[in-house]
C-alpha positions in Angstrom: 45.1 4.6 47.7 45.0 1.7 45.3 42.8 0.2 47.8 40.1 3.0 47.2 40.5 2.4 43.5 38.9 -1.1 43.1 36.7 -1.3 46.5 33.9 -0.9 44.3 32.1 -2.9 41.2 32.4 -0.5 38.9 36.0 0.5 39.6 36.9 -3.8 38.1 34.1 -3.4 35.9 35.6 -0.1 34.0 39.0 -1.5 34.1 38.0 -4.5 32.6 36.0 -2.7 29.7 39.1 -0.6 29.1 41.8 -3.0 29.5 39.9 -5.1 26.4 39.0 -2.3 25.0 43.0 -1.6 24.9 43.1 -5.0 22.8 42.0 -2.9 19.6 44.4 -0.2 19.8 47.0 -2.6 20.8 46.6 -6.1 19.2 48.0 -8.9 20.8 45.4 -11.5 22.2 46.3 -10.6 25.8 44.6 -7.8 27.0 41.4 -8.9 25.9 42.1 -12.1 28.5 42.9 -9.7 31.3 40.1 -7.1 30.7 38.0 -10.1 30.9 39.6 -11.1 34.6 39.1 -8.0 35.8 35.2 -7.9 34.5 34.7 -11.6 36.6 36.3 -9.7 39.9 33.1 -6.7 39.1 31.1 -9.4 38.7 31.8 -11.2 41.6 32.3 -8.5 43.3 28.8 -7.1 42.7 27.7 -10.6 44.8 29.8 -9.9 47.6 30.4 -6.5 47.9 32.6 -6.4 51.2 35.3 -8.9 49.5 38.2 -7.9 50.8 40.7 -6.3 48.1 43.4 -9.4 49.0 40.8 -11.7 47.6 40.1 -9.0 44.8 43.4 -8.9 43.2 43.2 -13.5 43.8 40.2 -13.7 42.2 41.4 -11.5 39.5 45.0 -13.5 39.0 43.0 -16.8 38.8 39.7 -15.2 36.4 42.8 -13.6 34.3 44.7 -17.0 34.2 41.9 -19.2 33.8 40.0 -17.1 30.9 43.8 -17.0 29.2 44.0 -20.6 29.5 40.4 -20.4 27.8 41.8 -18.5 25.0 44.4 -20.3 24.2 42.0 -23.4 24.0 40.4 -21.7 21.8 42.5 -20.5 19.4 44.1 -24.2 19.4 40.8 -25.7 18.8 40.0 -23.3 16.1 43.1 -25.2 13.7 45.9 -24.3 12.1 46.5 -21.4 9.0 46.7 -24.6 6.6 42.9 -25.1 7.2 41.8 -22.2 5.7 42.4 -22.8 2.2 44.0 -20.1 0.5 44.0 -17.0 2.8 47.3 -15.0 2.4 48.7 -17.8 -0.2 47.3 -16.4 -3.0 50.5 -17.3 -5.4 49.8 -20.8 -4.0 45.8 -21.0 -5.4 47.7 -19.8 -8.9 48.9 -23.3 -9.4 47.2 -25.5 -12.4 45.6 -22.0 -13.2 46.0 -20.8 -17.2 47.3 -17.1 -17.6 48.2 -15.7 -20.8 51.7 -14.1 -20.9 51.8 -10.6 -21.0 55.7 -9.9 -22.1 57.9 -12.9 -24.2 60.0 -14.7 -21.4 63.4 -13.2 -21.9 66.3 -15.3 -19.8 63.7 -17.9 -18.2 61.9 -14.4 -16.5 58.3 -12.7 -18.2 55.0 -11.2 -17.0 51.8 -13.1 -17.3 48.5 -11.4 -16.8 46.2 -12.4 -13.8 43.0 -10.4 -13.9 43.0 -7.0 -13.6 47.1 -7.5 -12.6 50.2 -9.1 -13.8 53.0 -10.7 -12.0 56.7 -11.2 -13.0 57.2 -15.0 -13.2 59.8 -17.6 -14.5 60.0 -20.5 -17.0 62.3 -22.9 -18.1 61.2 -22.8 -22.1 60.7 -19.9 -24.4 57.5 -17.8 -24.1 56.0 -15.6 -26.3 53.4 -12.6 -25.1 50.0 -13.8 -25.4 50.5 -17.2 -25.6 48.6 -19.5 -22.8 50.6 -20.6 -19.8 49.8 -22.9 -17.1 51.6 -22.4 -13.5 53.4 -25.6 -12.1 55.1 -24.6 -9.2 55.3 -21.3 -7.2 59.7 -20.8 -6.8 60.5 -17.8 -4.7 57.1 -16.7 -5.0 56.7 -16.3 -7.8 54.8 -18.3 -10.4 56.5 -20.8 -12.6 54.3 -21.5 -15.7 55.4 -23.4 -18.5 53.4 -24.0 -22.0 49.7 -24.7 -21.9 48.6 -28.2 -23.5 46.3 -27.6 -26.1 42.8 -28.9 -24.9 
């Protein structure tokens, strides 16, 4: 039965689409590897149509290893998170930036006003609203400003 099932090109070929195709629904980085093994057995299979299903399903484990192992070159040649600036750190990019601060800092904790938004943040020093405040340091995310410098 499972025979009849990928004797024929487009049997690898469809599997492979959908199996990659799967990788959208389910995101994970895998599937998209495997649908891609089972495309090189259609392929391959479209040369040599009278491969025998044993060599199928060993061309398939070695396309599906070797295009993971291509993957994962990839995605290790493509850096690390820290080399793309500020993407998801936004708190991060706020430091040495000048807000003005939107409540007075009552107990070391206020609001400052960062565009369109606010965030709570903290400070060591008396802050009254609307005076200009510089962030030094982000402390359990979230922004520590302290006084502007005049300048």
């Amino acid at each position: 039965m499972i025979e009849q099932l990928f004797d024929f090109t487009w049997g690898w070929i469809i599997a492979g689409v959908v199996i990659a195709g799967l990788e959208i629904l389910i995101p994970g980085v895998f599937l998209l590897w495997i649908g891609l093994g089972a495309l090189a057995v259609g392929l391959l299979l479209s040369l040599f149509p009278d491969l025998p299903v044993a060599w199928q399903s060993l061309v398939f484990a070695v396309a599906m290893l070797a295009s993971l192992g291509l993957g994962f070159w990839l995605q290790r040649r493509s850096g690390s998170p820290a080399d793309h600036g500020f993407l998801n750190r936004e708190t991060e990019a706020m430091v040495g930036q000048r807000y003005l601060a939107l409540t007075a800092f009552v107990a070391g904790r206020g609001r400052i006003t960062v565009q369109d938004s606010s965030f709570a943040a903290l400070s060591d020093e008396p802050i009254a609203a609307g005076e200009l405040v510089e962030v030094v340091a982000i402390v359990e995310g979230k922004p520590k400003v302290a006084k502007a410098a005049q300048g």
